[in-house]
N, C-alpha and C positions, 0 to 999 in steps of 0.2 A: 500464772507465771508463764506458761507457755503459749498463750495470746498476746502476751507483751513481747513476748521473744518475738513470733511471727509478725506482729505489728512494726517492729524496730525491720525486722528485714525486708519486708514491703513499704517502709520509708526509704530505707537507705536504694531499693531497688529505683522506688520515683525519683529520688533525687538523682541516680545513674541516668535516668532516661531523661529526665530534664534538662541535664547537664548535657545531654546527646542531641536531644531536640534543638535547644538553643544555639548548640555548636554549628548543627548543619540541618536548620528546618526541612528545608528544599529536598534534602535527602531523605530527610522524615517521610512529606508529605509523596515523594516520590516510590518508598516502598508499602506505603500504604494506598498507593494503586495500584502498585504489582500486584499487590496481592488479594486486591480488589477486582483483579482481573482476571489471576485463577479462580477464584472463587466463584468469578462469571463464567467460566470454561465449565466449570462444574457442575453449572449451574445448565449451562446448555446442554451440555453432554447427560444430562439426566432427565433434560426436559424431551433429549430425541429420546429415547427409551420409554419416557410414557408416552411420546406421538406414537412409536409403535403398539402400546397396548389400546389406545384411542381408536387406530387403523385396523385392528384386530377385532374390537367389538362393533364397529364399524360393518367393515366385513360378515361378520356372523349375525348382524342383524339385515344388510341384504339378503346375506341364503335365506335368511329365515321366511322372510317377505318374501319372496321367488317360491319356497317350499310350500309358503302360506297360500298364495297363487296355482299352484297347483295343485294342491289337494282340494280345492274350491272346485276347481274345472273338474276332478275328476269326481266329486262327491255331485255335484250336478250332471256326468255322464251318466253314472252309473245309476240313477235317480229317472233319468230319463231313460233307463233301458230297463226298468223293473227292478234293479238287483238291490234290494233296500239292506242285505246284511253287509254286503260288499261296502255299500255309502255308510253303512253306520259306524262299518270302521274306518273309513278314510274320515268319518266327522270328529270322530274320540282321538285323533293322530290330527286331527283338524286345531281341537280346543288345547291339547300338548303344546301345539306348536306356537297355537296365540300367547299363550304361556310362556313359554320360553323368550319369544319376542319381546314381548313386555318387558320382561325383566332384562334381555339383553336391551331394549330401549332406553330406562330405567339407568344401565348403567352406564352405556353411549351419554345421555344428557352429563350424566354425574361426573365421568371422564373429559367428556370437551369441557366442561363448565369449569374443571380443574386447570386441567391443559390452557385454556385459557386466561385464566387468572394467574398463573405461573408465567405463560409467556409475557402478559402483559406487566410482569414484576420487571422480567429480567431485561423487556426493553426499555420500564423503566430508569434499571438498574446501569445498564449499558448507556443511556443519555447521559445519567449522572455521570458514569465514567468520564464522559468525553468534555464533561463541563469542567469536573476536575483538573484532568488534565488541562485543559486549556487553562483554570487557574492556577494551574503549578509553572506553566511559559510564562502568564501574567507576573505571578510573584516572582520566579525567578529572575526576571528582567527589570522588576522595578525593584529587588532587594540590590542587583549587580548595581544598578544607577544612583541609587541612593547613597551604597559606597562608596561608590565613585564620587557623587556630590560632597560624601565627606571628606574623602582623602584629599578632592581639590579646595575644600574650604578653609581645612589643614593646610595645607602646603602655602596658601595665599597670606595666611596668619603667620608661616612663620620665616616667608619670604617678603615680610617688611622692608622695604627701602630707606634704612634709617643709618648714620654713622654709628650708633649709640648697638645695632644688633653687629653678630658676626659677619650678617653678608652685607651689609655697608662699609663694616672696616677692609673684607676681602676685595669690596667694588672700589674702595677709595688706595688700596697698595696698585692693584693692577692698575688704575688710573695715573699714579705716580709715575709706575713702570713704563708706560703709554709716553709718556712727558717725557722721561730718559730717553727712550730711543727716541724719539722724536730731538730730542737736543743732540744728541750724535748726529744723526743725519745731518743735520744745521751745520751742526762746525765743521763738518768733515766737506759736505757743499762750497762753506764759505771759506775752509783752507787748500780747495782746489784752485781756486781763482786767483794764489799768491803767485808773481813770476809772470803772470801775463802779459803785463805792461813791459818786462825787460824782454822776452823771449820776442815780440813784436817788434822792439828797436832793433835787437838783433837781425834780425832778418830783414828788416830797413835798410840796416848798412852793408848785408850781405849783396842785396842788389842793387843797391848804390854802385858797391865797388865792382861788381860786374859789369855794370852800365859804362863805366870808365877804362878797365881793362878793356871792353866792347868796341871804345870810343878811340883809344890807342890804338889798337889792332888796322882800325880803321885809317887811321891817319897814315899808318906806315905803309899800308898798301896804295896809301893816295886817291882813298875813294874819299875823304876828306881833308878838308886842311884844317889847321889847326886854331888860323883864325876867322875862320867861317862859323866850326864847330865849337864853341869853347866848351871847354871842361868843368862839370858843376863840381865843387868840389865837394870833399865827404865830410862832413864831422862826426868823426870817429870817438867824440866823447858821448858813453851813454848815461851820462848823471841828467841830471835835469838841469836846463838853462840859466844862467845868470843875464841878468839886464846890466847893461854897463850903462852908468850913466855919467854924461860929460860934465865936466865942471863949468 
């Protein structure tokens, strides 16, 4: 009963997380290198801590070797100066030390060989990193484009150019409206040009009659006469001409 229970709540957890993943892969796949990345910090930050025990037996196996060196030099002075009890204990401080050596050698190899296999995980690990990444820029940009591909393959579908959809009937009103104003201007053009023809005559016979007043003025002062000058005269009707014809 109570593995069914745990079983029902570690479904309904995957189905949370699925439903999360799907919602926003990208953000998925993005804290799963965060935290891919401390992991890597971790991973360094404990890898310098064993370089230091590395550099440590490192070190104790130089002294060792320098101590071993010496006690050689002096186990061969003292050999050359007669003093055999003197050299047989720098030989017994001799074999100690090869001892000690060894085994700090022993654990130098076992240390680097470590240290190295570790390092070469985590720069493994760190390339992985950066290939991730880079296919989280890749998806990210080819999941944006793909939506984009769909919203514009939508919007192309349901921006048909048809009268029979809503935006043919909206295209075919505004077209109408188009035509309205466009017939206003027409009539309003063609009822500016009424009265041209009379407002013309008028002003024919305004300077007709001027010409004639002009022509009097003139006679009376005697800079002409009146039958050198004759008078055109005005016809002051502005209708339109009758033909008279003779019988």
């Amino acid at each position: 009963m109570i593995s069914k229970f745990f079983k029902a709540i570690k479904a309904q957890i995957n189905k949370i997380a699925n439903m999360f993943w799907e919602a926003d892969p990208i953000a998925v796949m993005q804290l799963e290198a965060d935290q891919a990345v401390e992991r890597l910090k971790e991973g360094r930050e404990g890898l310098e801590v064993y370089r230091g025990l590395v550099e440590r037996v490192q070190r104790q196996v130089n002294a060792g070797q320098s101590h071993l060196k010496k006690l050689e030099a002096q186990i061969k002075a003292y050999l050359k100066a007669g003093d055999r009890e003197t050299a047989a204990k720098f030989a017994l401080e001799l074999e100690k030390t090869k001892k000690e050596l060894t085994a700090n050698n022993e654990q130098l190899e076992m240390h680097e060989a470590s240290y190295q296999n570790n390092l070469k995980k985590i720069q493994h690990a760190n390339k992985k990193l950066v290939e991730v990444r880079e296919k989280i820029r890749r998806y990210d940009a080819e999941l944006k484009m793909s939506a984009a591909e769909a919203e514009i393959a939508k919007l192309a579908e349901s921006f048909q150019v048809d009268v029979t959809t809503d935006f043919g009937q909206i295209e075919d009103v505004i077209q109408r409206q188009i035509d309205e104003n466009r017939g206003k201007v027409r009539v309003a053009a063609d009822l500016s040009k009424e009265g041209l023809a009379e407002i013309a005559a008028e002003e024919n016979m305004e300077l007709a009659l001027a010409e004639s007043a002009l022509h009097q003025f003139e006679v009376e002062l005697g800079l002409k006469s009146p039958e050198t000058t004759p008078i055109t005269p005005v016809d002051k009707d502005l209708g339109p001409a009758t033909e008279q014809t003779t019988a």
